[in-house]
TORTOR-611962 format. One record per atom (N, C-alpha, C, O, CB): atom name; residue in one letter; x, y, z. Coordinates in pm, whole numbers. Glycine has a CB too. Layout:
! TORTOR-611962
+------+------+--------+--------+--------+
| atom | type |     c1 |     c2 |     c3 |
+------+------+--------+--------+--------+
|   CA |    A |      X |      Y |      Z |
...
+------+------+--------+--------+--------+
This chain:
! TORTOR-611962
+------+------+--------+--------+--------+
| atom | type |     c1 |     c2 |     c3 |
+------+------+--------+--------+--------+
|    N |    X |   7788 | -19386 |  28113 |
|   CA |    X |   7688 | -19490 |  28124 |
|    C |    X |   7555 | -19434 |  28075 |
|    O |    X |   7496 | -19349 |  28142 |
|   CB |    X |   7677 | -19542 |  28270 |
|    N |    X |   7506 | -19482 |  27958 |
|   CA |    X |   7382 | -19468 |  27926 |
|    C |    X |   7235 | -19458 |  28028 |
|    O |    X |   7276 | -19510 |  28132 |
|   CB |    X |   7381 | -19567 |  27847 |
|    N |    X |   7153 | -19436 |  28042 |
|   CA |    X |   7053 | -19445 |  28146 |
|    C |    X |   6957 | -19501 |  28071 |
|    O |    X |   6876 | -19413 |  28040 |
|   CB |    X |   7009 | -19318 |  28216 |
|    N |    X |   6919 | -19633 |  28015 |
|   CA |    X |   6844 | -19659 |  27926 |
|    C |    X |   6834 | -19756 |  27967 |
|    O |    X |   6934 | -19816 |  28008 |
|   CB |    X |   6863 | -19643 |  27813 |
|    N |    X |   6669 | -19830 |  27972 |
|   CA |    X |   6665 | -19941 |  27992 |
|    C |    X |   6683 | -20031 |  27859 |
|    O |    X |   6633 | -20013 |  27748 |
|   CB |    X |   6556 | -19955 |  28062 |
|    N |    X |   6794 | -20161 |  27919 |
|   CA |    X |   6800 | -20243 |  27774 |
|    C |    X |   6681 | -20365 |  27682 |
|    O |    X |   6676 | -20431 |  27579 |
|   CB |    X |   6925 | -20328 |  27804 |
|    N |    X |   6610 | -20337 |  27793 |
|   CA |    X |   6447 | -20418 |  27732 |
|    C |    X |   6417 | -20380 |  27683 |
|    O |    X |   6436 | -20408 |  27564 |
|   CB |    X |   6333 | -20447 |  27774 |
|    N |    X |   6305 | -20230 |  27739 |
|   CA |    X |   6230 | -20105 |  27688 |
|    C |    X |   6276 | -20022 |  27585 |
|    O |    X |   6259 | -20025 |  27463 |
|   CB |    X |   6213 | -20021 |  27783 |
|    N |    X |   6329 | -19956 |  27652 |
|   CA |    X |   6416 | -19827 |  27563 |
|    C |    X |   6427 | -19703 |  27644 |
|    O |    X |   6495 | -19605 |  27611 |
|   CB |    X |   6333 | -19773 |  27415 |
|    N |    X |   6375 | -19711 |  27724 |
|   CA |    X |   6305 | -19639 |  27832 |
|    C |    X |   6449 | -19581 |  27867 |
|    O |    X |   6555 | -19642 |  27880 |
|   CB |    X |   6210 | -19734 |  27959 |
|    N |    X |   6412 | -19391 |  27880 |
|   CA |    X |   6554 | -19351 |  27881 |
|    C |    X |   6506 | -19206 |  27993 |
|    O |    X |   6417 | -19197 |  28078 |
|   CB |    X |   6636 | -19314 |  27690 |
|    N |    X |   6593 | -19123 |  27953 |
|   CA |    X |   6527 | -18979 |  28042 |
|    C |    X |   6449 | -18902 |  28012 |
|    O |    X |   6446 | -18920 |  27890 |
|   CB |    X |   6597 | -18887 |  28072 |
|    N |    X |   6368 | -18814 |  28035 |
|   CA |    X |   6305 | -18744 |  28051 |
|    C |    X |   6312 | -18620 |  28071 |
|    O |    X |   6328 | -18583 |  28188 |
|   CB |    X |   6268 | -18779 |  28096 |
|    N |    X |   6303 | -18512 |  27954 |
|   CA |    X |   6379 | -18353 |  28013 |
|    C |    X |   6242 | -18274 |  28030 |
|    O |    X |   6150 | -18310 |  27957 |
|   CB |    X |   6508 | -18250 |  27875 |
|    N |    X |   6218 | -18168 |  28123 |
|   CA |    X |   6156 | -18074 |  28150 |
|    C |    X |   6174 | -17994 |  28233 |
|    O |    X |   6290 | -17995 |  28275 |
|   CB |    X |   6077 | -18096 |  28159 |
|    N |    X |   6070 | -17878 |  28306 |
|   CA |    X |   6108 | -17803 |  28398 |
|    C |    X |   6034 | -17807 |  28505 |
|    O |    X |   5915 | -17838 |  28511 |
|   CB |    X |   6120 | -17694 |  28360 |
|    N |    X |   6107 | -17776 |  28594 |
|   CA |    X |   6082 | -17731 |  28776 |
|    C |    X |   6001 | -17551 |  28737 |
|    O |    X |   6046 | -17464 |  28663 |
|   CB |    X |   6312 | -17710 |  28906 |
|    N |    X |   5883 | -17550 |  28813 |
|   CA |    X |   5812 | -17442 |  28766 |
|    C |    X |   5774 | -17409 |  28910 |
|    O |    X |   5692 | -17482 |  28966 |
|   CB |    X |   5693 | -17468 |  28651 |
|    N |    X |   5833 | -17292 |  28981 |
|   CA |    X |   5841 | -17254 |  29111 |
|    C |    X |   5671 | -17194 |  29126 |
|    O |    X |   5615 | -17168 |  29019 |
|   CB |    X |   5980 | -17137 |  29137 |
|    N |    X |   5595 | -17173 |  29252 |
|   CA |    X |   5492 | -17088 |  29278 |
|    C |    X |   5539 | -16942 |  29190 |
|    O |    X |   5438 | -16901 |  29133 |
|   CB |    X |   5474 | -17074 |  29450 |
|    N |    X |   5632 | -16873 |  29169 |
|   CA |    X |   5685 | -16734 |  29093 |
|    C |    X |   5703 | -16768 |  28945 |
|    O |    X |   5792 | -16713 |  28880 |
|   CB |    X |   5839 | -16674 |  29156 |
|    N |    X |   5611 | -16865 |  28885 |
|   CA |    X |   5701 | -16926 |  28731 |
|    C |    X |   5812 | -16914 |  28696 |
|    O |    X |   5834 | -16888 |  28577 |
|   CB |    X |   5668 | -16885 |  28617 |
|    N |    X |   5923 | -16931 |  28793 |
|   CA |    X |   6032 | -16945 |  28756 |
|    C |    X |   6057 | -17113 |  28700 |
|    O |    X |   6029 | -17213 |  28765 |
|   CB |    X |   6113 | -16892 |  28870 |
|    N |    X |   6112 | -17110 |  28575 |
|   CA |    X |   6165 | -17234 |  28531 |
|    C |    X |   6266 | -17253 |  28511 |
|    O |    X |   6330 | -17174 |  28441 |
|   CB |    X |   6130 | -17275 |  28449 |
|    N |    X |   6341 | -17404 |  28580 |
|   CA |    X |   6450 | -17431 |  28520 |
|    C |    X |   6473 | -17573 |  28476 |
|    O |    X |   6391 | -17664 |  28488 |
|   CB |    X |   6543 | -17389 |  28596 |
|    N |    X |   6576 | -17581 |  28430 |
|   CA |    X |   6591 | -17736 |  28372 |
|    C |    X |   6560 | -17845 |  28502 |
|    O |    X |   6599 | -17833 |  28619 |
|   CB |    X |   6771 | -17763 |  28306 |
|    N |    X |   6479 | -17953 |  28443 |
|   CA |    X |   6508 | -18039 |  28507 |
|    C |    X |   6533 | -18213 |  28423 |
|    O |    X |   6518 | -18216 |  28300 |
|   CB |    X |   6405 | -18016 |  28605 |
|    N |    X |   6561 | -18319 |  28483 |
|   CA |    X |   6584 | -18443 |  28420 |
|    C |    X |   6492 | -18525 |  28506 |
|    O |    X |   6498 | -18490 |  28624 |
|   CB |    X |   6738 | -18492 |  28416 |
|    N |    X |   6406 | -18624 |  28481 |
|   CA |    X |   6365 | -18747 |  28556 |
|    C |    X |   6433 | -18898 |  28448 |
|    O |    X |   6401 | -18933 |  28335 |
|   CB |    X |   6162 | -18739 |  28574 |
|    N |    X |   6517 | -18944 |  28527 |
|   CA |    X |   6557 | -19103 |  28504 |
|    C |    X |   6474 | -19190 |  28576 |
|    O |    X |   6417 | -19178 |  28684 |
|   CB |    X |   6703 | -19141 |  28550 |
|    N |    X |   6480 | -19295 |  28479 |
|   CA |    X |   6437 | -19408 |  28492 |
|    C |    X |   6491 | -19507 |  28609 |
|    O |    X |   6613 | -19522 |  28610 |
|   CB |    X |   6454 | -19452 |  28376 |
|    N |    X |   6429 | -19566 |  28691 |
|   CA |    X |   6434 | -19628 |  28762 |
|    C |    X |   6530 | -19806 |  28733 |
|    O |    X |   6482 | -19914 |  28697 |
|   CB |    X |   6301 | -19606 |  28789 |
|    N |    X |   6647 | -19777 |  28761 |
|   CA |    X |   6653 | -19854 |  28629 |
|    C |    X |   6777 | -20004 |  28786 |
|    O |    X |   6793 | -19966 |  28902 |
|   CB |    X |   6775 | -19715 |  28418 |
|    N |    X |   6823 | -20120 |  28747 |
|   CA |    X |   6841 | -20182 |  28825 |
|    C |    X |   6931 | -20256 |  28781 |
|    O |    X |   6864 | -20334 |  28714 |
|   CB |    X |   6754 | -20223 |  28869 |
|    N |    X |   7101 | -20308 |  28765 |
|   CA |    X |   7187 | -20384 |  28717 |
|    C |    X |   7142 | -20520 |  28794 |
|    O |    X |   7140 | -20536 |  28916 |
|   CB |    X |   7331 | -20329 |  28737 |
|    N |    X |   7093 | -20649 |  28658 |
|   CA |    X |   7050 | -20748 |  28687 |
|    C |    X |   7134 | -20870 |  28612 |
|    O |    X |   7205 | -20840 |  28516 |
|   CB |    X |   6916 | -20735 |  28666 |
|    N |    X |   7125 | -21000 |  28655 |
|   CA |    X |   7180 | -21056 |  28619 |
|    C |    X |   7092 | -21143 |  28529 |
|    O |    X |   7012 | -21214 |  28590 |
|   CB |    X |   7249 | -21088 |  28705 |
|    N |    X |   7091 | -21150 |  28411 |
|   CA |    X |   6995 | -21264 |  28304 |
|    C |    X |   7015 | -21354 |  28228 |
|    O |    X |   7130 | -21352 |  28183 |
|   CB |    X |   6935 | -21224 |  28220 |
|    N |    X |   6950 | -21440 |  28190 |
|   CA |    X |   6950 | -21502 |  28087 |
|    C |    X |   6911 | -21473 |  27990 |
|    O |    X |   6802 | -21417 |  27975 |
|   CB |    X |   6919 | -21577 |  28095 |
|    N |    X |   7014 | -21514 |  27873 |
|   CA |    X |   6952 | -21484 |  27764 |
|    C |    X |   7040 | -21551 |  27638 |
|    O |    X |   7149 | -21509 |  27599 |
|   CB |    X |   6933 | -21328 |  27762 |
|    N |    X |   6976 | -21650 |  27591 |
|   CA |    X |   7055 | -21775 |  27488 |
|    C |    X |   7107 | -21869 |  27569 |
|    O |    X |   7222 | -21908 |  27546 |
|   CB |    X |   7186 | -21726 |  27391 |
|    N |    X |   7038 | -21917 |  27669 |
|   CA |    X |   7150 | -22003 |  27754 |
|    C |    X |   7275 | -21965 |  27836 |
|    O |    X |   7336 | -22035 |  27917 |
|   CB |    X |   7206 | -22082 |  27671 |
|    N |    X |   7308 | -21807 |  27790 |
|   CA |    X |   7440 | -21737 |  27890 |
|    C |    X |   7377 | -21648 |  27969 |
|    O |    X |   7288 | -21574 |  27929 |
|   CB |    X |   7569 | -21648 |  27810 |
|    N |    X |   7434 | -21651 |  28124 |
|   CA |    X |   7427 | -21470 |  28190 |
|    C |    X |   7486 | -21402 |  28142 |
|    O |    X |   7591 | -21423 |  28082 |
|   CB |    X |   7467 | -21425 |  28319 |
|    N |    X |   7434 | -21311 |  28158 |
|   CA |    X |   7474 | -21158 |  28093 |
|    C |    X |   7415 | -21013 |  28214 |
|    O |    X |   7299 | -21012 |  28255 |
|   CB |    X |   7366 | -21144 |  27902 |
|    N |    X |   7479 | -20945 |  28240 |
|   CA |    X |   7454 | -20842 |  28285 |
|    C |    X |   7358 | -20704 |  28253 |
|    O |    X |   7413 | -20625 |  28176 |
|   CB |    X |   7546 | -20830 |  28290 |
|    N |    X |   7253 | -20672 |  28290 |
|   CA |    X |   7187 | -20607 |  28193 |
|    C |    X |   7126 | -20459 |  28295 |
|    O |    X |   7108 | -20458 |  28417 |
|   CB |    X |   7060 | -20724 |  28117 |
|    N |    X |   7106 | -20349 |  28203 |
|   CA |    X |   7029 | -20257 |  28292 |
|    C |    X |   6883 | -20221 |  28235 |
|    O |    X |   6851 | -20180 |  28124 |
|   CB |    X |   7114 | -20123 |  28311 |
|    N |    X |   6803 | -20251 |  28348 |
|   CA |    X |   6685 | -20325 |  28335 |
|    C |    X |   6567 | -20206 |  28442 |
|    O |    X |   6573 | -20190 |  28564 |
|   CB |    X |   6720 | -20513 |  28403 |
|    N |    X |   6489 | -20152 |  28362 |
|   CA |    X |   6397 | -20041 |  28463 |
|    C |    X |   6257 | -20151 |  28539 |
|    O |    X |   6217 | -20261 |  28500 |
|   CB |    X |   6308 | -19876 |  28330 |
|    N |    X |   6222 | -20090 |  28623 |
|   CA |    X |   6136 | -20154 |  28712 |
|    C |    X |   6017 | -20214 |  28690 |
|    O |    X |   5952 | -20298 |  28752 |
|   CB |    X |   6113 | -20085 |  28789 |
|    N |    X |   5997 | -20141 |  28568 |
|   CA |    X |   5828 | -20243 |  28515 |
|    C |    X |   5898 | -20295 |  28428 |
|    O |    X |   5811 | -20283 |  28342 |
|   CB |    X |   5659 | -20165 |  28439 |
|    N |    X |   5988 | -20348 |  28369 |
|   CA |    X |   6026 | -20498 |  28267 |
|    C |    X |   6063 | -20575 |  28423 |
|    O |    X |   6070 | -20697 |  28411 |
|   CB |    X |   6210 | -20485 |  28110 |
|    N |    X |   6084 | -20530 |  28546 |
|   CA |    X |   6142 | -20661 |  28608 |
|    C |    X |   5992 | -20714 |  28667 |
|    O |    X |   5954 | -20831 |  28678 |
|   CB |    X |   6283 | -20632 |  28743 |
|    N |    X |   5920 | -20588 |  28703 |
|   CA |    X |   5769 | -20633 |  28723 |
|    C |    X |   5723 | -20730 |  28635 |
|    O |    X |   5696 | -20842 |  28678 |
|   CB |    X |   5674 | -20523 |  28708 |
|    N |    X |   5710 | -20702 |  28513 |
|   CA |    X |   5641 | -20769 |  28429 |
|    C |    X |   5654 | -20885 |  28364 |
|    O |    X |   5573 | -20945 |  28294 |
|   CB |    X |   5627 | -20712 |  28365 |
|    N |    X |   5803 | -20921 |  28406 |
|   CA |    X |   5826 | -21033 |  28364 |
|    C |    X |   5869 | -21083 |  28255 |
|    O |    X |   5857 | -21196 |  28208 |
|   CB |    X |   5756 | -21075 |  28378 |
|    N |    X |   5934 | -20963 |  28205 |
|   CA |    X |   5989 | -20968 |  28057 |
|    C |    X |   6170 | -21048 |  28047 |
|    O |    X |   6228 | -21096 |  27949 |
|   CB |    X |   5990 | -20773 |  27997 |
|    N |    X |   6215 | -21034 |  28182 |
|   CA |    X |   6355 | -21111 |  28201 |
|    C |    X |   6313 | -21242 |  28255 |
|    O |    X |   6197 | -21283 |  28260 |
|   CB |    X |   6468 | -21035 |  28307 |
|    N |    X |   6439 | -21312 |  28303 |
|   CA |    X |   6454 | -21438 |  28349 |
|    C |    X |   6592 | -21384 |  28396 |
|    O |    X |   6695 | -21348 |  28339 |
|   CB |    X |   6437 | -21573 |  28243 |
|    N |    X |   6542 | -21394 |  28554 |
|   CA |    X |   6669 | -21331 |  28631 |
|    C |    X |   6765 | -21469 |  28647 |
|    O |    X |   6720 | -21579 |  28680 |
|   CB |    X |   6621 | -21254 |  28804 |
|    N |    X |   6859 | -21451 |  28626 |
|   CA |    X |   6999 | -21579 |  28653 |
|    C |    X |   7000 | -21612 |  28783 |
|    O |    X |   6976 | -21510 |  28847 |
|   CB |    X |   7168 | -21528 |  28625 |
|    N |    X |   7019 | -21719 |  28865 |
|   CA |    X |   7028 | -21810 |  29008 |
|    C |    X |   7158 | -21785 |  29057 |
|    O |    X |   7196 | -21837 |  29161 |
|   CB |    X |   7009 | -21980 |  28994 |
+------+------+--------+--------+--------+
């Protein structure tokens, strides 16, 4: 499963965890992301959707 939002594009994020000793290691931050139900052409459709497109109002959540 992809981690990408399907509005945005909005995906992961790689960097590092940097201890008080500069020790670094890998780390990942994902997107906040939410399986919604939408419209879109007149059909629902299932979509994965991160938290500021549902803020913002960029879907039309299905009833």
């Amino acid at each position: 499963m992809a981690k990408v939002c399907d509005i945005c594009g909005k995906g992961p994020v790689f960097g590092h965890n940097v201890s008080h000793a500069n020790n670094k290691t890998q780390k990942v931050w994902y997107p906040n992301l939410h399986k919604v139900k939408t419209l879109k052409k007149g059909r629902t459709i299932r979509m994965k959707v991160c938290s500021r497109c549902l803020r913002s109002g960029l879907i039309t959540k299905a009833a």
